[in-house]
C-alpha positions as a LaTeX table, in Angstrom:
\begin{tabular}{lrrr}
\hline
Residue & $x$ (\AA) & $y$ (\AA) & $z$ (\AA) \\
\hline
Unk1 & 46.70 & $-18.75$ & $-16.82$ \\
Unk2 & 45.58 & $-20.59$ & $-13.83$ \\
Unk3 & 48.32 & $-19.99$ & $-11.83$ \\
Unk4 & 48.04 & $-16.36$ & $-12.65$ \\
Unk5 & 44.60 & $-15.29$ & $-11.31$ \\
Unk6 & 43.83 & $-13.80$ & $-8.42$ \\
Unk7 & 40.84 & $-14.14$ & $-5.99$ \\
Unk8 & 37.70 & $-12.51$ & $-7.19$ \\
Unk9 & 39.33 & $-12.42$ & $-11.15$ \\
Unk10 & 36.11 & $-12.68$ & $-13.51$ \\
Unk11 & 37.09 & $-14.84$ & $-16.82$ \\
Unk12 & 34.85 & $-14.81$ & $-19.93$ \\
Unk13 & 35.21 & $-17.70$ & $-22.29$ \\
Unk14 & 33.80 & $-16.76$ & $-25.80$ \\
Unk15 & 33.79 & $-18.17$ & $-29.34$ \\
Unk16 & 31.69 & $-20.45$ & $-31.44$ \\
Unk17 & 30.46 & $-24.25$ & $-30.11$ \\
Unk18 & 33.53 & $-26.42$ & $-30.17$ \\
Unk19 & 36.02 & $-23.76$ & $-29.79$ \\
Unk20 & 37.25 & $-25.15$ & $-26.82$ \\
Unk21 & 35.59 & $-22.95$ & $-24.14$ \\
Unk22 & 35.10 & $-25.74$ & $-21.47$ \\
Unk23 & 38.67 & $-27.24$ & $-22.12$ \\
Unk24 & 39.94 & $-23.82$ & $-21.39$ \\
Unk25 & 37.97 & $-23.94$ & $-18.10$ \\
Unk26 & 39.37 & $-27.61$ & $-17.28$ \\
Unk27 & 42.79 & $-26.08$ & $-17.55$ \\
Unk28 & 42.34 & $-23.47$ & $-15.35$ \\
Unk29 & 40.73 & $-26.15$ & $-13.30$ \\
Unk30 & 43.19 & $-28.43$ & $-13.25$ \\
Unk31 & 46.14 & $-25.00$ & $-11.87$ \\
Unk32 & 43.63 & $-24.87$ & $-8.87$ \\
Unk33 & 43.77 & $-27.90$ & $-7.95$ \\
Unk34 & 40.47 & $-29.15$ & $-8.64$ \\
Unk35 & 40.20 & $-32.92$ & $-8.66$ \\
Unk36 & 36.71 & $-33.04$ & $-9.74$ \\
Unk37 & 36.48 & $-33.11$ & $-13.50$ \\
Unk38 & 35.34 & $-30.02$ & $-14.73$ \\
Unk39 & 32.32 & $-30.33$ & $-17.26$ \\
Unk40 & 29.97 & $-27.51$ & $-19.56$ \\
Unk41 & 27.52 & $-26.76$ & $-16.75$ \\
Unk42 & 24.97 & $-26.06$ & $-20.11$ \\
Unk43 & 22.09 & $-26.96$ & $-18.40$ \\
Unk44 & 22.79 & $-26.72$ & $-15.22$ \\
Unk45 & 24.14 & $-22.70$ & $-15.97$ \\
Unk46 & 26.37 & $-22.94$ & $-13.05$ \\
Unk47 & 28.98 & $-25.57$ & $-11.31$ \\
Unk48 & 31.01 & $-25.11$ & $-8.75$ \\
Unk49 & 34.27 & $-26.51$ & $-7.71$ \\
Unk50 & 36.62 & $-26.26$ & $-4.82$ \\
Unk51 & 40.30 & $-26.22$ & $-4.80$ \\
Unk52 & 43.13 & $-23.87$ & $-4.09$ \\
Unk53 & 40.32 & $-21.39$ & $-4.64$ \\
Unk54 & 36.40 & $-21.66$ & $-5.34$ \\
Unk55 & 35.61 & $-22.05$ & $-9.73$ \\
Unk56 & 32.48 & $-20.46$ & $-10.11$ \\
Unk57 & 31.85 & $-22.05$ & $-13.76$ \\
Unk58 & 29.18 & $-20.41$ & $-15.70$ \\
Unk59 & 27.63 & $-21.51$ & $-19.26$ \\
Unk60 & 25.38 & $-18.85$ & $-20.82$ \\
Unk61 & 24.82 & $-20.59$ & $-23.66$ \\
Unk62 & 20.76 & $-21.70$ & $-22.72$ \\
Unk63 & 19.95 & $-18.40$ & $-21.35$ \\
Unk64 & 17.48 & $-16.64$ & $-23.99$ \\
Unk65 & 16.88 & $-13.41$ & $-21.79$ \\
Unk66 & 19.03 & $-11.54$ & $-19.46$ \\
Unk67 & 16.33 & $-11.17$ & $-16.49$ \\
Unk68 & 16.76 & $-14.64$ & $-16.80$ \\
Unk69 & 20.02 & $-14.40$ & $-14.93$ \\
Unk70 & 18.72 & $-11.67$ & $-12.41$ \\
Unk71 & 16.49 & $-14.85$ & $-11.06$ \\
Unk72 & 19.59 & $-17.30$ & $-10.98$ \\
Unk73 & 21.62 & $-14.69$ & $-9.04$ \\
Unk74 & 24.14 & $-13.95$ & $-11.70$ \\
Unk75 & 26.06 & $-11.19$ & $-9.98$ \\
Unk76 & 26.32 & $-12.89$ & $-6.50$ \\
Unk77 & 29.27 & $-15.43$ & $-7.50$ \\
Unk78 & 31.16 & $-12.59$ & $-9.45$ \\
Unk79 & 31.85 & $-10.83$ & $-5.87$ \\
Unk80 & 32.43 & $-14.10$ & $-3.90$ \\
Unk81 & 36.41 & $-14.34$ & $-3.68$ \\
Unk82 & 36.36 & $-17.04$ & $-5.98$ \\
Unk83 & 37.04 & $-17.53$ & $-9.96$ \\
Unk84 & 34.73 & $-16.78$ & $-11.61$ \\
Unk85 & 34.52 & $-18.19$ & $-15.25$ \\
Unk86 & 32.02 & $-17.59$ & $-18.01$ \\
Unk87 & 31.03 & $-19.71$ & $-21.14$ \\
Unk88 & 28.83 & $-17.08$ & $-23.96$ \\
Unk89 & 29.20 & $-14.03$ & $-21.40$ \\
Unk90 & 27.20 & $-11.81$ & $-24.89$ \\
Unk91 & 23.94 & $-13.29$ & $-23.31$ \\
Unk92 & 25.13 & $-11.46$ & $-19.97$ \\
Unk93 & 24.50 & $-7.69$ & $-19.83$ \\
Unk94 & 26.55 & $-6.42$ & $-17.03$ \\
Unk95 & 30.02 & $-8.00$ & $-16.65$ \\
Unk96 & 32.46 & $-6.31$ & $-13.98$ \\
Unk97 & 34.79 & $-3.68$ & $-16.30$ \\
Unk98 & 38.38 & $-5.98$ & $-14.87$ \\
Unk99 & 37.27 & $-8.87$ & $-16.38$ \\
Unk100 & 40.10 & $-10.87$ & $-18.69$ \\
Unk101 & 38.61 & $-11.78$ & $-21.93$ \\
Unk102 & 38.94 & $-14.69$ & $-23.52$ \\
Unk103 & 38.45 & $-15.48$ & $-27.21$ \\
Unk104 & 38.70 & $-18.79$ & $-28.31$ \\
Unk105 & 38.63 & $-19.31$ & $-32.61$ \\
Unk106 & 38.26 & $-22.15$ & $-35.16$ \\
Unk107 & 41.00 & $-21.68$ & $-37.99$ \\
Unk108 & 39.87 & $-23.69$ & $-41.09$ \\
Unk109 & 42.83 & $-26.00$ & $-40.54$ \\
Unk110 & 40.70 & $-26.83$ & $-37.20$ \\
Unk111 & 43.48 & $-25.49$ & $-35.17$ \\
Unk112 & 43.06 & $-22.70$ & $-32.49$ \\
Unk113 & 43.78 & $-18.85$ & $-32.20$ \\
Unk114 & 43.59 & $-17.72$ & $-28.56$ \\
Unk115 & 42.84 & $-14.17$ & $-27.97$ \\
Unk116 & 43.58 & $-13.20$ & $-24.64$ \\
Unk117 & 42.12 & $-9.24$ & $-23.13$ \\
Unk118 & 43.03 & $-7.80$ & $-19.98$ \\
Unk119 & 41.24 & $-5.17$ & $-18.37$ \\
Unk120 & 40.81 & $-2.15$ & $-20.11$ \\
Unk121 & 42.02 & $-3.78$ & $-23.60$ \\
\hline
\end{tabular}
């Protein structure tokens, strides 16, 4: 999926803790070239990583209120050219409509169903 996204393409990661969220992100990571390893930015909210193109990596998952994100400048990486991923993008209120949504799910075998939503879907 990496390889596939285009500057300025806004990526939402959902699903329950240990779904695989931030491994998702290290794969799309790893198709931009980024040699840094990629890690859950969960307290830091956002990390961000240069390669082929900027990873703006968001984690939502500490946020209890959305003006909390007006005050971390939430919307400024979504419009910076860059991917732009997001870890628990419910706690975010306003999410650009071309967004690809991503739905990551815990079978009870403990394998993985990948949902994957393009814009408009």
């Amino acid at each position: 999926m990496g390889l596939l996204l285009k500057p300025g393409a806004v990526v939402t990661l959902d699903g329950s803790l240990g779904a695989g969220k931030t491994t998702f992100a290290k794969g799309i990571g790893e198709a931009l070239g980024i040699q840094e390893p990629i890690k859950s930015p969960t307290f830091t909210i956002l990390s961000v990583y240069e390669g082929t193109m900027i990873l703006n990596h968001f984690d939502l998952y500490r946020i209890s209120h959305v003006e909390e994100l007006e005050t971390l400048g939430f919307t400024e990486p979504l419009y910076s050219g860059g991917i732009t991923l997001i870890e628990w993008s419910d706690r975010a209120d306003e999410l650009p409509d071309d967004r690809i949504a991503v739905t990551l799910h815990i079978e009870p075998d403990y394998s993985r169903t990948i949902t994957i939503r393009g814009p408009g879907e």
